[in-house]
C-alpha positions in Angstrom: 47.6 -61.7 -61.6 46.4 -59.6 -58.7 44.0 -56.6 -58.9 42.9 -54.3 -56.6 39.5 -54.7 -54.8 36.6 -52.9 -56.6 35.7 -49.5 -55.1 31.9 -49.8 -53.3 30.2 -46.6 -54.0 26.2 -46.0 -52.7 23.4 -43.0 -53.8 21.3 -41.7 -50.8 18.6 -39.4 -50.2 15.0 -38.8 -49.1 12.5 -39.7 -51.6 12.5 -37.3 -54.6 15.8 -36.3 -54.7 16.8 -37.5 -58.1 18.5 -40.9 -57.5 17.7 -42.7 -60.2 18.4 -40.2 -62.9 21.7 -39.7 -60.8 22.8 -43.1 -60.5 22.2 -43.2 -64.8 24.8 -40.2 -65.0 27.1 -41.6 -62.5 27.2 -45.3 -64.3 27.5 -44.0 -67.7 30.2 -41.5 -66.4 32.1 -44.3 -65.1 31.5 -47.0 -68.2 32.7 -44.4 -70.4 36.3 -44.6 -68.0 36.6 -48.6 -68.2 35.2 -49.2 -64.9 34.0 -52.9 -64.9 30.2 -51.5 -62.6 27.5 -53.3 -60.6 24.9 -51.0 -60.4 22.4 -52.7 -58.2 19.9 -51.4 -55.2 18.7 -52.0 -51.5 16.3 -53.3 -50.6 16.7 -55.9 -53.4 20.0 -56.9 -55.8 19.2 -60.8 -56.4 16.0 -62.8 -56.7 15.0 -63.2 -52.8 16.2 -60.1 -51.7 13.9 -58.2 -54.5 10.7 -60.3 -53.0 11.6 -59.0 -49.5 11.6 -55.3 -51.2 8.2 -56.0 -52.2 7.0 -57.0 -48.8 8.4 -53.7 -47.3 7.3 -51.4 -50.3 3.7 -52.7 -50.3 0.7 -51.9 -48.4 -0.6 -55.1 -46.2 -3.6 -55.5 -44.2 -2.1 -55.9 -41.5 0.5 -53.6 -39.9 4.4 -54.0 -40.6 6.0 -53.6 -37.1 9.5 -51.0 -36.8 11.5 -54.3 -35.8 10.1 -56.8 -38.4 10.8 -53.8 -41.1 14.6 -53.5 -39.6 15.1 -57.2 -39.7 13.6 -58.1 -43.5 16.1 -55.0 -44.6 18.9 -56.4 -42.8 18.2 -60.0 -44.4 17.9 -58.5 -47.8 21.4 -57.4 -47.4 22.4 -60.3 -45.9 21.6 -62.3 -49.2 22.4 -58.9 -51.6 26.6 -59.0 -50.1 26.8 -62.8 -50.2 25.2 -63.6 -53.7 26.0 -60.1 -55.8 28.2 -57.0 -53.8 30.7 -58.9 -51.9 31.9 -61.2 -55.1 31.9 -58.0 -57.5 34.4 -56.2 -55.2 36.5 -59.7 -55.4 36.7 -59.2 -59.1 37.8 -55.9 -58.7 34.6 -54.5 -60.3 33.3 -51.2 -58.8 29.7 -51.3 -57.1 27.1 -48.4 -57.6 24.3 -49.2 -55.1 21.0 -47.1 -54.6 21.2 -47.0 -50.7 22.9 -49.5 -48.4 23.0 -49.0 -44.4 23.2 -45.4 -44.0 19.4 -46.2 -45.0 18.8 -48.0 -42.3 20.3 -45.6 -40.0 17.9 -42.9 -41.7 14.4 -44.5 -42.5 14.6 -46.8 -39.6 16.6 -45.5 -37.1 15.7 -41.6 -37.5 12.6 -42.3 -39.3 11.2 -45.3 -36.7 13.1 -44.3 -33.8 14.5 -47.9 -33.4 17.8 -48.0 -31.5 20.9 -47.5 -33.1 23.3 -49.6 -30.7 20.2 -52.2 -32.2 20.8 -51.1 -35.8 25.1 -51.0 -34.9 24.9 -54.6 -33.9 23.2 -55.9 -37.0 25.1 -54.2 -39.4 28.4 -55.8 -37.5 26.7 -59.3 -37.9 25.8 -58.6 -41.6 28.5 -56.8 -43.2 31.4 -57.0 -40.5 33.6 -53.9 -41.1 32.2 -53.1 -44.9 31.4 -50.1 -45.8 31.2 -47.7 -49.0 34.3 -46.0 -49.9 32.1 -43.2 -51.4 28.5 -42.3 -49.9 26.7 -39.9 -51.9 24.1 -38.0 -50.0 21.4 -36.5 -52.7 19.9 -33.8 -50.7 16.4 -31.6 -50.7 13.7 -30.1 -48.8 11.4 -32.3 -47.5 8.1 -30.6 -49.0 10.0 -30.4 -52.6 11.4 -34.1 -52.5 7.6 -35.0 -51.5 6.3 -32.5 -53.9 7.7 -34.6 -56.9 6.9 -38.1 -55.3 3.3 -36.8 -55.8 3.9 -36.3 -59.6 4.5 -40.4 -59.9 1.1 -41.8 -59.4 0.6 -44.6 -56.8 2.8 -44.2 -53.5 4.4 -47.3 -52.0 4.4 -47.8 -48.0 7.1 -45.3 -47.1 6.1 -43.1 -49.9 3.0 -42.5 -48.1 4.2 -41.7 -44.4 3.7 -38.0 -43.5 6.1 -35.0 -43.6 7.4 -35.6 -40.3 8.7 -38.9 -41.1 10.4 -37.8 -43.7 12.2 -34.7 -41.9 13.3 -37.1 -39.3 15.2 -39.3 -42.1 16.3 -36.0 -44.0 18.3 -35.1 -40.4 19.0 -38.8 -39.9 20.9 -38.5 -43.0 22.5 -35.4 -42.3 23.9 -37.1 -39.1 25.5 -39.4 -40.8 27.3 -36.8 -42.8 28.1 -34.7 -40.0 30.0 -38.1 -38.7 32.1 -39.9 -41.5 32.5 -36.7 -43.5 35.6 -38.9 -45.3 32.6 -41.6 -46.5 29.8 -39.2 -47.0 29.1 -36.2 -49.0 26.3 -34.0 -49.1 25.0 -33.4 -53.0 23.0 -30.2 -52.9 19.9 -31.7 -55.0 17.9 -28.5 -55.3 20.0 -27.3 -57.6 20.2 -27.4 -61.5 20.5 -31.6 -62.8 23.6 -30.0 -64.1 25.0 -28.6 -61.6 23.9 -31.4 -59.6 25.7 -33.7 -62.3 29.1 -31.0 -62.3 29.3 -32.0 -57.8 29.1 -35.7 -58.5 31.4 -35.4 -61.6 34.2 -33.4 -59.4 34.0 -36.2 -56.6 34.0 -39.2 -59.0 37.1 -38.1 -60.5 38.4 -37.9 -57.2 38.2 -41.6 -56.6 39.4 -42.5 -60.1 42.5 -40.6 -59.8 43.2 -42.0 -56.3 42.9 -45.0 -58.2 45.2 -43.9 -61.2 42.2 -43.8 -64.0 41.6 -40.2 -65.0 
């Protein structure tokens, strides 16, 4: 018996916008509707992909250079579709992923300056023509996003780059908004968890009726 392909939906935002506690709601949310969910994250997803997220997150000796950072995050999704996204959509299960590419676009592209033709090319090589069906754009000031980071203790590597950096990603991901608005939605993340919940809630049930579930 055929099924459909599983729907590929990812959660982005600056640090401290509230993606973990959002991807909880939206995976519960979506359990409670039958969906068959991977709910996985970038960097990381399978065993090697997760030990090149801790070489990017952690502070070496010796510098990380822009390209090298671009290239481990691009073979970390290499290995993430092959061994864990790309068979889940085969099953038809649905896939709930903290970040994918528009990352990339934002922390290394905006954030680094690197090239985006560069950044274009390697995402063709790595993923071809897939993309989410639903981007989720979690969205705050940069001083209050960085203002809660400070409440958790230790910072990793990007966790500690300055203000600056972090407006540049903020507008990176803004971009990216501004040009697939079909894909990507900005979540206004300043607001009440609830409310914040009620905006994801309203476009999640989009998707499922599309898809005949609610």
């Amino acid at each position: 018996m055929s099924h459909k392909r599983g729907l590929f939906i990812s959660v982005e935002g600056i640090e401290g916008v509230g993606k973990s506690t959002n991807i909880e709601f939206i995976e519960n949310y979506l359990r409670q509707t039958g969906q068959s969910l991977l709910v996985t994250r970038e960097p990381g997803g399978t065993e090697i992909a997760e030990q090149i997220r801790d070489l990017l997150l952690s502070h070496h000796n010796e510098p990380l250079c822009e390209e090298a950072e671009l290239l481990l995050v691009f073979a970390a999704r290499a290995q993430h579709l092959n061994l864990s996204i790309l068979p889940a959509l085969d099953r038809g299960d649905w896939v709930l992923c903290d970040r994918f590419t528009d990352a990339t676009y934002a922390y290394q592209g905006a954030g680094r300056n690197l090239s985006v033709d560069m950044i274009a090319q390697l995402e063709i090589m790595v993923q071809g023509q897939l993309r989410p069906d639903l981007t989720l754009v979690l969205d705050v000031p940069v001083e209050v996003g960085l203002s809660r980071v400070r409440k958790r203790g230790q910072a990793d590597r990007f966790e500690s780059e300055k203000a600056e950096f972090f407006e540049r990603v903020r507008q990176g991901y803004l971009r990216s908004v501004a040009d697939e608005p079909e894909r990507c939605v900005v979540i206004d993340a300043n607001q009440t968890l609830a409310d914040v919940q009620r905006d994801i809630k309203v476009l999640l049930d989009q998707k499922l009726s599309a898809r005949g579930v609610v």
